[in-house]
N, C-alpha and C positions, 0 to 999 in steps of 0.2 A: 504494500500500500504506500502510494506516495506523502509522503509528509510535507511538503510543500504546495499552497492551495492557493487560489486565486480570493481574495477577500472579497466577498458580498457589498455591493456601491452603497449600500446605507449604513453598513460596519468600517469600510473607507472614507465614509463621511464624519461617522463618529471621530473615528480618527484626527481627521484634517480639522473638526472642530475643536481639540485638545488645543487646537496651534494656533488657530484663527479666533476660536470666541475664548476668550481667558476668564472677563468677567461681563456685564452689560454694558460698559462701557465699549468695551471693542465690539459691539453691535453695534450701538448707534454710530461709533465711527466708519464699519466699513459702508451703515444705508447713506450716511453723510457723504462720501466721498462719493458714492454713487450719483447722488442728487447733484454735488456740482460738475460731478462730468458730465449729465444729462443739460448742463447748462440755464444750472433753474437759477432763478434769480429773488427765490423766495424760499427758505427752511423752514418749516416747524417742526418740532422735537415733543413730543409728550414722554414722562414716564411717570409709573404708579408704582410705589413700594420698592423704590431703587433699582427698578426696572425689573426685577420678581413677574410681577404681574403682566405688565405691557409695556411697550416702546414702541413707539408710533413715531414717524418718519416721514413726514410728506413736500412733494416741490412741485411746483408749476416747470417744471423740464422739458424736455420733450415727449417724454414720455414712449413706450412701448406699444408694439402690435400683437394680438390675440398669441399669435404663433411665437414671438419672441419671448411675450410672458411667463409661457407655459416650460419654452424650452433655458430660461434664465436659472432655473432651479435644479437645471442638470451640472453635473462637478465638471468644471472646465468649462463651459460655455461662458463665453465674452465675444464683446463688440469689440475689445479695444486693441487685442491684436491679430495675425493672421501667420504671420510668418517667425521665423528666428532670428531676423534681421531686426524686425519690430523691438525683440529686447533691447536693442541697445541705444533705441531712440522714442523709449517711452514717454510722453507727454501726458497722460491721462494719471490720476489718482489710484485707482484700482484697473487691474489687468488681468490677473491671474485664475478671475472666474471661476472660484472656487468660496467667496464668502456667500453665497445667498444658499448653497446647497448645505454649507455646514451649517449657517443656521436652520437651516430649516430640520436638519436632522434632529436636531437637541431643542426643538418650538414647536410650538402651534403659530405656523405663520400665514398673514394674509396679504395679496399684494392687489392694490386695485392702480388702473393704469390707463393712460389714453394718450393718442396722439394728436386729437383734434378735437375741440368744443361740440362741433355737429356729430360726434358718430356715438355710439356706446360705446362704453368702458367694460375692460375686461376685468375678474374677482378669479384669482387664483387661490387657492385655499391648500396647504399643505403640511401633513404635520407627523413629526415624528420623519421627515423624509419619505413620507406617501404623500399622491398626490391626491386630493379627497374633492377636489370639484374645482369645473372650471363653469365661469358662468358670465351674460354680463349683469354689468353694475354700471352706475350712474357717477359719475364727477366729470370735472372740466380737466383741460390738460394738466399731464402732469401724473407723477405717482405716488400712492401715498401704503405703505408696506407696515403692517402691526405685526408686531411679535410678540406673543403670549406664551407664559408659564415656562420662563429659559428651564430646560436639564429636567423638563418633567419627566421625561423618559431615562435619564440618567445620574440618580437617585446623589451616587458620591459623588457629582460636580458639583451638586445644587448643594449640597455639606458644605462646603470650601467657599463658599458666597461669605464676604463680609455682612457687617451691617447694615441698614437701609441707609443708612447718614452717611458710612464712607462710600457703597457706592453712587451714592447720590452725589460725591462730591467727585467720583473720577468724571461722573457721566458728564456733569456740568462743566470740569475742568476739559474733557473735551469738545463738546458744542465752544467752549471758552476759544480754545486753539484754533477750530477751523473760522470763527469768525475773526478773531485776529488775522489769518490768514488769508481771508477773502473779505473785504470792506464793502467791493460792490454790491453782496447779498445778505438782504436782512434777515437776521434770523432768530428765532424767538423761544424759547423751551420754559415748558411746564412741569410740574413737581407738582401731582398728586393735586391737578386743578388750578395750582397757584400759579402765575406768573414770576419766574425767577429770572429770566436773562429776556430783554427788549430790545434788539438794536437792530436801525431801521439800515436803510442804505448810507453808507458813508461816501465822500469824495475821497480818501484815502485813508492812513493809517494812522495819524494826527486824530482825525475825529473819531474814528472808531477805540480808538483805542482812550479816549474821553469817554464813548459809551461805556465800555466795561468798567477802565479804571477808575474814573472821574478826575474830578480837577488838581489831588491833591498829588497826585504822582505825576499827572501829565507834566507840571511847574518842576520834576525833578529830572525830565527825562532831555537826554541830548541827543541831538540827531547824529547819526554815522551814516555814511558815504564816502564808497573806498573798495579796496581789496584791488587783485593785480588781475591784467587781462588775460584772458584765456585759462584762469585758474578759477577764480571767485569774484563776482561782484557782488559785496557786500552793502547792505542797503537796513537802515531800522531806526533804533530807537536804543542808549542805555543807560544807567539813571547816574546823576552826579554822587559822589561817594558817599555825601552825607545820607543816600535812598540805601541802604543796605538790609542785608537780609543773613537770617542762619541758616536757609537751607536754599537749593539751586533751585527750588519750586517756582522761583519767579522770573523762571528763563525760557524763554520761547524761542525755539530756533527753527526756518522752515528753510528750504533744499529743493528751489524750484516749486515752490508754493503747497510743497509738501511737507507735515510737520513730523519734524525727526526729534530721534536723541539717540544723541551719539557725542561718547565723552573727547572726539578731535574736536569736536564744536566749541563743547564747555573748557578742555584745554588753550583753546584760543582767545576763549571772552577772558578768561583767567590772567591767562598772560600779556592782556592787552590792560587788564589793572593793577600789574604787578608794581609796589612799591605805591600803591594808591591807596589798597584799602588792605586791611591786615589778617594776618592768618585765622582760618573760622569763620568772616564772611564774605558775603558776595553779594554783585550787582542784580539789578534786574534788569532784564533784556528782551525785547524783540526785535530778534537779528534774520534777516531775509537774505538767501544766498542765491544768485545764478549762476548756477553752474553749465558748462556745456554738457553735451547728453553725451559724449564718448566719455567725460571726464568723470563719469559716475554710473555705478550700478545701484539698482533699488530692490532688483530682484534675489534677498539676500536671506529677508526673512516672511512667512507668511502673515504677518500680521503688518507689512512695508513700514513698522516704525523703525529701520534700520537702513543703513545704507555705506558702501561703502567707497572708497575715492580713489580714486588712482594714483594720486600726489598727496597723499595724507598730512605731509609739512609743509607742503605749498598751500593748501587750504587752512591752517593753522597759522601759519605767519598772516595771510591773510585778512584772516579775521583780527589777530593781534594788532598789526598796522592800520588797519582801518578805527577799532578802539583807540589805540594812541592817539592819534590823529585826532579824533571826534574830541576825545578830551581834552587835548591841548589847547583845539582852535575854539572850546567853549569857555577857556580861561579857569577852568576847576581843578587844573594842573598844567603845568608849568614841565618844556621838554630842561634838561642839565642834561653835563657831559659827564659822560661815562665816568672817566678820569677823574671826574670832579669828586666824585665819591670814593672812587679808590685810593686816590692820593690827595688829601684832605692839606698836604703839609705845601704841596707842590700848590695849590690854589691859591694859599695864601702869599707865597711870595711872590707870584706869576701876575704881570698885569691885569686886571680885567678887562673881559670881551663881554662885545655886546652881541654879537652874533654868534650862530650856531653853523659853523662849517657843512656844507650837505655830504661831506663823506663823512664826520663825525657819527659816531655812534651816540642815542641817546634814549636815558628810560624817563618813564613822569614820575611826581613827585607831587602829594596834593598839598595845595597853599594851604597852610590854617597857623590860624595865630600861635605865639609864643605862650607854652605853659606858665602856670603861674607856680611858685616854691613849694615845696612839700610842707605837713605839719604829721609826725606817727607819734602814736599814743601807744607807748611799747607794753602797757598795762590795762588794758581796757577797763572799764568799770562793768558790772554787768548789766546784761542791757535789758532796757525795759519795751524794747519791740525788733522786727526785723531788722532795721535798720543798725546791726550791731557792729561798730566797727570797722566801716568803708573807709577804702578809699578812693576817691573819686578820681573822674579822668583828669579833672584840668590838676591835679598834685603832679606837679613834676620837679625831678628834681634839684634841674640848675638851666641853664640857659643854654640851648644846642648849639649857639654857634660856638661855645665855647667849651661845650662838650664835646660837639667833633674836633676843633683844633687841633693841631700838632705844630708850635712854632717851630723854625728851624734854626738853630744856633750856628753858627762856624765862627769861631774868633777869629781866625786868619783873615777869613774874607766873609765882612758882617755884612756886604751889599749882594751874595749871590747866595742861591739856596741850595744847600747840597742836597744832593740824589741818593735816598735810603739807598743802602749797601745789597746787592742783590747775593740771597740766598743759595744756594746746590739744592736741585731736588729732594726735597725728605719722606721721609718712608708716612704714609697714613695710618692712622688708627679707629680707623671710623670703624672697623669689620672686627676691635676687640669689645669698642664701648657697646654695655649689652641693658635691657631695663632692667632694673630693682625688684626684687623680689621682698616683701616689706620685712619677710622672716629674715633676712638676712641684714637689715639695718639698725647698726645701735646709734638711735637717734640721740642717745645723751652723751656719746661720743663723738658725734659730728662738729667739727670746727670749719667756720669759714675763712678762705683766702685770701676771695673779693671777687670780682665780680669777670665776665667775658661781655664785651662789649654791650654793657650795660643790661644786661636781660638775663644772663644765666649765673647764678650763684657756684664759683667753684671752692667745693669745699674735701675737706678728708674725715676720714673715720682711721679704723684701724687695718680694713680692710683695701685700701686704697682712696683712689682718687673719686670723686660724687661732680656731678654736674644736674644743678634743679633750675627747674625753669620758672623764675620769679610768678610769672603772669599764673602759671596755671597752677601754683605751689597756694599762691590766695586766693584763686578760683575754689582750688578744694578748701579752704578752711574757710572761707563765705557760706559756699553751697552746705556742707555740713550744719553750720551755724542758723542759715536760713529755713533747712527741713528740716529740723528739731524744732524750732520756732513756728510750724506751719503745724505742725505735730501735736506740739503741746498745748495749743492756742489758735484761736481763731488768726488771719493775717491781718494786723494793723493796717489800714487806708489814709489817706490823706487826701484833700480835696484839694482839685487845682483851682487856682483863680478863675481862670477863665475855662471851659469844657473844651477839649479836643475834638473836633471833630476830625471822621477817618471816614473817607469812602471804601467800602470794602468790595473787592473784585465777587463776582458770583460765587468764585469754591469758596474765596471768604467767610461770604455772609451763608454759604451753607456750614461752614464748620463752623460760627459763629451761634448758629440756631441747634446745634450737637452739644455746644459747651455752655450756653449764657448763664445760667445757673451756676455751675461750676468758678465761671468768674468770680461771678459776684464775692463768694465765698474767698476768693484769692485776692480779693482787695480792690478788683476792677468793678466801678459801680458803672454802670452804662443807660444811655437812654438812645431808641431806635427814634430816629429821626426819616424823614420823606425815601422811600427806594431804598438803596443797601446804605446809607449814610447812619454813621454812628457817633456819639458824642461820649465822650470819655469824660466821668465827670469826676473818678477819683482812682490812684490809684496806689498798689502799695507801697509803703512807709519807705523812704529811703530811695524813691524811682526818681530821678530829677525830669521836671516838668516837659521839657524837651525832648526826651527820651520814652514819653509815654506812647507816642502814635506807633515808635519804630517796634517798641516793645510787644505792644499789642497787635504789631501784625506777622511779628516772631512768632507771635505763641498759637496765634490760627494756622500760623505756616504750618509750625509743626505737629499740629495736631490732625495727622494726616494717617493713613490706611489704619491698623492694626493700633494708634492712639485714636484716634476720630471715635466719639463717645464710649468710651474707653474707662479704665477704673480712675479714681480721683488724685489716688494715689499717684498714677502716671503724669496729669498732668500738672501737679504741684511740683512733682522733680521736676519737668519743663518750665516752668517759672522760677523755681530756685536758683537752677542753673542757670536761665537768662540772667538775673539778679544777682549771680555771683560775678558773672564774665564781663560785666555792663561797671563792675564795683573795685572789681580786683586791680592791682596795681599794675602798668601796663609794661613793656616792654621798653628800651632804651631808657628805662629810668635808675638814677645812683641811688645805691642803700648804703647808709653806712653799717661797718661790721655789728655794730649792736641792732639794725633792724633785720640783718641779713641771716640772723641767729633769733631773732623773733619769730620769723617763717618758717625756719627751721623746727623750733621748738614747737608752733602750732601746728605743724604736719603731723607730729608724735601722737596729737591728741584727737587726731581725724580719724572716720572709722575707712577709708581707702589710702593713706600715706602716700601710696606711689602711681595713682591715677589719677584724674580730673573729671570732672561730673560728666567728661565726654569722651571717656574713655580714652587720652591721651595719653604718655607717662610724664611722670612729674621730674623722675630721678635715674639721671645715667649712670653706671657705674663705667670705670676703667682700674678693674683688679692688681694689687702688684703683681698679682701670679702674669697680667696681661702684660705688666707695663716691661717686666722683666723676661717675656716669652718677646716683647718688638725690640728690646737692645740684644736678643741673643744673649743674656746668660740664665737663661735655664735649656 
């Protein structure tokens, strides 16, 4: 008997639907992309119960003929290509004529459909992957395709379904994307009767992108325009530094008006604000690429959110210089020379220039004012609310330009500057220093040295040499100090003067209606103001006023798949930890050795020593047993 058999097309289907429908989100995205290939200039979106129930999907498009209708629900059937040449000059959204068969496997689906106002509409009816009637039906052009009861036939997908609220937030979050994507067509999505996303037809990406966002982020966003020819022209939107974010949720990158992710993308936005904004966050973005069709495949994975490139670092630099660029010419940084920073001693004896040579190499650097002097309190008193013990951003601890400095002395010749003495290659030890294991640290034996270029505390034990990272060493003893505090007590609030108002993007204001309650309780008192617009009218103890919009749309950011109404628990560490990293002493700041053995000493008394509320480590070891295995005498 042969053991190898040809699969039955509705257990092939099942299949393909493992790859193509993930959760209801990847429904409505692939009827969506359908609808704008059909060239409709009008979306609506329904879903009931986080799309559980139904998803409904209709366009004024072109719409289909009886025989097309019928035969669109076979696997592989598509208009959009014909030959194997077509791969590699795909222009359409979907292609591969395989999403309406795998839903229909794993649904009760109904497709109604016309090509012409004057004729009848056809009602295709299929379900489970049988086709249960075809028949006509009544609408105008245009098609309009429901999906009922995802995985009723496939009992362990429908297990694995989040919550109504998180899918409710991918669903939005992609109706979100394609209308980003496409301005010219209005498109509209409801939730369970409600009206959540309205946005009519735009002239471009400016006003659409006021639809969703509103006005408070659009005032932060900088236009880019750039990239190289024949590689990328980059074309968007990204936010000046002060718009920052904790997680890359508020980046939109599309690839020939197709919305991807793909980390050459976000490696690029990255590096296009490197020395801008600092390690842990990021920009928000809507960045549009044209690409040529040889210079890219899309047909890579079945659900096309994937693509790959042919010049993977020519599309990367790319995007990089066209960020630089954007930000330069908005004056929210400022291009310096390379050199400038590496050789700090040579700048200052070197006459100054006002120009930037165009073969000089150069990175940004964001303008903001001079910090103001530290004040520590190496003894806290105990505190009578969250706010136990900060220290805030503007404590710095002396004047940069005279912390970077390096005069250069030469008695012989006091008019010229000598040139550091150059080096012989030395061996590295990046591959001995290893992280701390907290059993192996005697914290009351730890001394410190001083410091590495103002951010890392080096210090010894008995076991060798320690290296801590200032910033995340008081992240852990804030965040610790803050969820005991949340623990033991309701969270202290404070009222602002004036209320903030926050426009909230759609996944926003749906993760916003998951958590409201939950806020409140965390010291966020809120009032819902006209459409997704919110006024923040108090928030916890210790949060400075400024910091409340950014905060508050941190904490929605993150309250995302498997947190999104979630246990309470979950999202008070989320707050703590914003509220430590927001508080904690920053990087390039001087401690003297008495404050730098305060940190020390507070580590001892954290319940993670040698991690941070984000899982970073706090503390590097370099063992004698290492230091003495790199000079070769053991």
């Amino acid at each position: 008997m042969n053991k190898i058999r040809i699969l039955p097309d509705n257990l092939a289907n099942q299949i393909a639907a493992g790859e193509v429908v993930e959760r209801p989100a990847s429904v409505v995205k692939e009827l969506v992309e359908n609808a704008i290939d059909a060239g409709a200039s009008r979306i609506s979106v329904e879903i009931e119960l986080g799309g559980r129930r139904l998803m409904r999907v209709s366009d004024d498009g072109e719409g289909m003929s009886r025989d097309d209708a019928v035969l669109a629900f076979e696997r592989h059937a598509t208009s959009k290509i014909a030959s194997v040449e077509d791969l590699g000059r795909i222009l359409t959204l979907g292609f591969r004529g395989e999403a309406l068969a795998s839903i229909a496997s794993v649904a009760e689906v109904e497709l109604i459909t016309n090509t012409a106002d004057d004729l009848p509409a056809t009602c295709v009816i299929v379900e489970g992957g049988r086709l249960k009637d075809v028949r006509d039906a009544a609408r105008d052009r245009g098609t309009t395709i429901s999906v009922r009861n995802l995985f009723f036939n496939t009992p362990a997908r429908r297990k694995f379904m989040r919550s109504e609220a998180t899918e409710n937030y991918h669903l939005t979050s992609i109706v979100q994307h394609y209308a980003l994507a496409h301005p010219e067509i209005a498109f509209k999505l409801t939730n369970n009767g409600r009206e959540v996303l309205h946005a009519a037809t735009a002239k471009d990406l400016k006003e659409r992108a006021f639809q969703l966002f509103g006005s408070g982020l659009l005032e932060s966003l900088v236009p880019v325009s750039g990239g190289r020819e024949f590689v990328a022209k980059v074309t968007g939107y990204v936010s000046a530094p002060r718009e920052r974010r904790t997680t890359r949720d508020s980046q939109y990158f599309f690839v020939n008006s197709r919305f991807v992710r793909d980390k050459v993308l976000s490696a690029g936005l990255q590096e296009g604000f490197r020395s801008v904004l600092p390690h842990g966050v990021y920009p928000v973005a809507l960045l549009f690429l044209e690409i040529p069709l040889e210079e890219i495949d899309v047909n890579v994975h079945p659900a096309k959110t994937e693509v790959r490139f042919r010049r993977t670092e020519a599309v990367k630099e790319s995007i990089a210089d066209a960020v630089r660029n954007a930000l330069a010419s908005s004056g929210v940084a400022m291009p310096i020379r390379e050199h400038e920073v590496e050789q700090p001693a040579a700048r200052s004896a070197a006459a100054p220039s006002s120009e930037l040579r165009e073969s000089e190499p150069f990175e940004l650097r964001a303008v903001e004012p001079q910090p103001e002097p530290v004040r520590f309190d190496f003894e806290p008193p105990p505190a009578s609310s969250i706010q136990e013990f900060i220290f805030t951003e503007s404590e710095a601890a002396f004047d940069s330009e005279t912390r970077h400095e390096k005069p250069v002395r030469n008695d012989q010749q006091p008019a010229a500057a000598s040139k550091d003495p150059e080096l012989p290659p030395v061996n590295t030890a990046s591959h001995l220093a290893k992280p701390v294991d907290v059993a192996s640290v005697s914290f009351a034996k730890i001394q410190p040295l001083g410091q590495l270029h103002e951010s890392f505390i080096i210090a010894v034990d008995d076991e060798g040499l320690l290296l801590i990272d200032q910033h995340v060493a008081h992240e852990r003893i804030l965040f610790d100090k803050f969820r005991k505090a949340e623990t033991d007590r309701p969270i202290e609030s404070q009222a602002l003067l004036l209320p903030e108002t926050l426009d909230l993007t759609p996944a926003q204001a749906a993760a916003f209606e998951a958590v409201e309650n939950e806020l409140e309780l965390l010291g966020f008192e809120t009032m819902r103001l006209s459409g997704r617009t919110v006024a923040i009218k108090t928030v916890p103890s210790g949060v400075q006023p400024a910091d409340a919009r950014n905060l508050f749309s941190e904490i929605l950011d993150v309250v995302d798949d498997e947190k999104r109404g979630g246990a309470r628990a979950t999202l008070r560490d989320e707050v703590a930890a914003s509220l430590a990293c927001k508080a904690a002493i920053k990087i390039n700041m001087k401690l003297t050795p008495e404050k730098m053995q305060w940190l020390i000493d507070g580590l001892l008394r954290t319940t993670s020593p040698t991690t941070c509320p984000h899982g970073r480590p706090v503390i590097l070891r370099l063992s004698m047993k290492d230091i003495e295995r790199g000079f070769h005498r053991t």
